[in-house]
N, C-alpha and C positions, 0 to 999 in steps of 0.2 A: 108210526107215521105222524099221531097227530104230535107227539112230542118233537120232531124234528119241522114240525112248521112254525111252532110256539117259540123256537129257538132260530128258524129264520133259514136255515141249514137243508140239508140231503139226508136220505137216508139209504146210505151204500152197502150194497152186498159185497164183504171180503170173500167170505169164500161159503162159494155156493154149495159143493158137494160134502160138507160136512152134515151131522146132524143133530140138533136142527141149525140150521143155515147160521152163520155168522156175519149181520149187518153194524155198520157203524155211523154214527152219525155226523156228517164231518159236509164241509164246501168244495162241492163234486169240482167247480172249475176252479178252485184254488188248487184241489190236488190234481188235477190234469194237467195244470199249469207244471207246478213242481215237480210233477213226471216227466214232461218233457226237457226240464232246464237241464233236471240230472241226464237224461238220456242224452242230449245235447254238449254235455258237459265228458261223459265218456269217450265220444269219438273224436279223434283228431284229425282234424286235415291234411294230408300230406303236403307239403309244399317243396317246390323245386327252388332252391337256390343258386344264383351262379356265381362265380367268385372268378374275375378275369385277374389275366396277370401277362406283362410283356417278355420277351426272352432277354431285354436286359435287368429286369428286374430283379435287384439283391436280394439277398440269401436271408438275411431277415426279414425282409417284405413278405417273401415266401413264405417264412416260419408264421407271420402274422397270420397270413391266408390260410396254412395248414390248420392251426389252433380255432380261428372261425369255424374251419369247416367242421373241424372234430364239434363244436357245439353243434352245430346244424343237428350234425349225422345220430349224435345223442339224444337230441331232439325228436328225433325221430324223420327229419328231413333229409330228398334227394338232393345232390350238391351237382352242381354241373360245371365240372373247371374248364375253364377257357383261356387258350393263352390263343393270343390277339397277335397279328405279323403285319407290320406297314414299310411297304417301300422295298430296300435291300435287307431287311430283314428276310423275305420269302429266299435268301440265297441261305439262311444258316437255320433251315427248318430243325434241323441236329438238335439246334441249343434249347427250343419251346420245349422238344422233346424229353430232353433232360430232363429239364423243368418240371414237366409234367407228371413223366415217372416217380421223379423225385417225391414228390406230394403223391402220390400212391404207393410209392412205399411206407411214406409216412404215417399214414391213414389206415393201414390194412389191417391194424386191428380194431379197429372200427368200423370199417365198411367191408363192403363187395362192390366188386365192377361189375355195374350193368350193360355199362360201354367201354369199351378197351379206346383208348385217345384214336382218332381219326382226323384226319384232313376236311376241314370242309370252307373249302374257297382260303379265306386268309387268315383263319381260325381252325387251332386244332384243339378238339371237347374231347372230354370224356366224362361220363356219366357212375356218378360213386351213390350206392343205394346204403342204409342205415342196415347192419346186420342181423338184428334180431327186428322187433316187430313192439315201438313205440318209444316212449322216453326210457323206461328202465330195462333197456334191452341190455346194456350193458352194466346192470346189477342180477344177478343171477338170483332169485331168490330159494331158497331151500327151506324146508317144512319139516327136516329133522334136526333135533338140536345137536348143535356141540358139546362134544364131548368133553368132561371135567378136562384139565391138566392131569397127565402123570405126574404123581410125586416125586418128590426130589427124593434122592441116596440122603438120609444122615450125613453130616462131614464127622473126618475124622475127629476124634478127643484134641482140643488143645492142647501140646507138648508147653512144659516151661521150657525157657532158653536155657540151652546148658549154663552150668555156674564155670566161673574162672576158679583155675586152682587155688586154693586159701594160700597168702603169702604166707611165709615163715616167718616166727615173731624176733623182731631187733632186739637186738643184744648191746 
């Protein structure tokens, strides 16, 4: 104790049930501090993003919005597609729909549908959740190594090129 006042610091019990007891001498709220940052630093916030798009909207556009989403979804983020109907558009609900599927087919290996597209008023959403469960959901890790290569077969002996027949000698 009195060495950890002479230094200004704590003197903290790591671990209690050993014996005899294991304390350290260290700055109790600097390491509180730095417990929480890390702990605060593991968990991620899921966030919901939306990404709209109209039924006349080109095929590239779309591709843009697809490619987004797939970050999102890597991310570890819900995506909320929205395709948006104004006017006579609500006559060719078809085409959003298209639309829509299109970018869920797109996406499916990266996501799951947590909402299948639905109608709501002049908007039709559908809800795409991240597949696995954080950023490297879509890095599988594995914990047993790979395997050397197989060896290659030897090649065959190098053949020389056959010789041309020896001319006859001029006369």
């Amino acid at each position: 104790m009195n060495m950890a006042r002479e230094v200004g610091m704590d003197l903290v019990e790591i671990a209690a049930q050993e014996r005899p007891p294991v304390c350290k001498i260290m700055d109790w709220g600097k390491h509180k501090y730095t417990q929480s940052k890390k702990q605060h630093q593991k968990t991620h916030q899921q966030k919901m993003t939306e990404l709209r798009v109209r039924p006349k909207t080109g095929d590239h556009d779309v591709d843009t919005r697809v490619n987004q989403a797939r970050k999102f979804l890597e991310h570890g983020d819900k995506v909320l597609l929205k395709v948006q109907f104004r006017g006579r558009e609500m006559q060719h609900i078809e085409e959003g729909r298209r639309i829509i599927d299109a970018m869920i087919v797109d996406l499916q290996d990266a996501c799951k549908v947590e909402s299948p597209p639905r109608m709501e008023g002049k908007q039709m959403t559908a809800l795409l959740a991240p597949k696995g469960s954080g950023p490297a959901a879509g890095k599988p890790k594995s914990d047993k190594p790979k395997p050397p290569p197989a060896p290659k077969p030897p090649a065959p002996a190098a053949q020389a090129p056959p010789q041309p027949p020896a001319a006859p000698p001029a006369s």
